[in-house]
N, C-alpha and C positions, 0 to 999 in steps of 0.2 A: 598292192601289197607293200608295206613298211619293210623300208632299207635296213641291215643287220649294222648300220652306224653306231645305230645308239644302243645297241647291246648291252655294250660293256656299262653302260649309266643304267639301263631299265632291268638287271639282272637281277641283282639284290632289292628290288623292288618289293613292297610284302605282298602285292598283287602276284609276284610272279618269280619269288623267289625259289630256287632251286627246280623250272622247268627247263625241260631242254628247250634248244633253240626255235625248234620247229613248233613247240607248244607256244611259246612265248610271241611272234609272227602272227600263228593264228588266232592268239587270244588279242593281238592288238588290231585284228580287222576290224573289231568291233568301235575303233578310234580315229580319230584325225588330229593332225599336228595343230595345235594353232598358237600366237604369238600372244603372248602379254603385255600390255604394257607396264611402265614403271609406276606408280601411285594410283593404278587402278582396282578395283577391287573384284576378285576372280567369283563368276555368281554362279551356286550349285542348282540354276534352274536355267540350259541357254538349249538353243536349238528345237526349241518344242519338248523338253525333255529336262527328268533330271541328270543331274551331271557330275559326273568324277573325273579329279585329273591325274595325268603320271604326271609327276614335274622332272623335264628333262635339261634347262639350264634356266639358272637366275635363283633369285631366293624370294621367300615369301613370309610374310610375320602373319599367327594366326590372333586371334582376338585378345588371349592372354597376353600379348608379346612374347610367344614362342618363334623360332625362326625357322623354318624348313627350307632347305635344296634337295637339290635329286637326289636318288629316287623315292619324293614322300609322295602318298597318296594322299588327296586332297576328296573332301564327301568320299571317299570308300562306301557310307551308307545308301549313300541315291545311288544303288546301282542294283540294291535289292529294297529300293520305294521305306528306308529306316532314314532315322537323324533329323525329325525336325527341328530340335533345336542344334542345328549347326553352327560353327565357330565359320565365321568372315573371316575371308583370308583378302593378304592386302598385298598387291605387287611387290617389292623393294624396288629391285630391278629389272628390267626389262627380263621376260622369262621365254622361256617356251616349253609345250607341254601337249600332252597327247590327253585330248579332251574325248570320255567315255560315255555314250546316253546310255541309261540304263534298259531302254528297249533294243540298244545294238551289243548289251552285254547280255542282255537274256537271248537273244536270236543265235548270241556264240555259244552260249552253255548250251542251247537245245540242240543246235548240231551237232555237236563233239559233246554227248553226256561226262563221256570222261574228263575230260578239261574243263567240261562246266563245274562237275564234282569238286576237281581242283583246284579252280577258280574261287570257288565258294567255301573252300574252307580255308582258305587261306585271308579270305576275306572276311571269315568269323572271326580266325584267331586274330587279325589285324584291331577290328572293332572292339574285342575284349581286349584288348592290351590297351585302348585307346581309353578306355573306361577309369 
């Protein structure tokens, strides 16, 4: 289970903005930490799976030359199998971030309906804002 560290950065996240703490925990079982490097390019297909990220430090430029830091969600769509045409995101600086397959985000909505509930509409209105 995921340290309460990085709270304060993954709160305001649109994944998981305005859950309590105990929601927020469980909804990241579905994740693992991993490192970025600096000029690499973060791919929404790793692990056997598609993939979403929290971004918890570093910064990252998406294909328009937008900038994102924490807490941006990165493919939010590969997490409900949407967004083939994704925007390439490109390290800046060395990052690190909680990488999401979207088979270990459905395994977490199916057991917690309600949190899955929550999960997923928070992740609609993320995608339509993104529109």
């Amino acid at each position: 289970h995921r340290s309460s560290d990085d709270m304060p950065t993954l709160a305001p996240s649109p994944l998981l903005w305005e859950l309590a703490p105990a929601s927020v925990l469980s909804a990241l079982d579905a994740g693992i930490e991993v490192e970025l490097e600096a000029a690499s390019e973060i791919p929404s297909f790793d692990a056997s799976d598609h993939c979403a990220y929290l971004l918890l430090e570093g910064m990252v430029e998406a294909e328009g030359g937008t900038k994102l830091g924490p807490p941006a969600l990165l493919y939010g769509g590969s997490l409900v199998g949407v967004g083939t045409r994704r925007p390439a995101y490109r390290v800046l600086e060395r990052a690190r971030a909680i990488r999401i397959r979207r088979d270990d985000f459905v395994e977490v909505c199916e057991k917690d309906p309600v949190l899955g509930m929550e999960l997923l509409r928070r992740l609609a209105t993320n995608l339509a804002q993104a529109r």
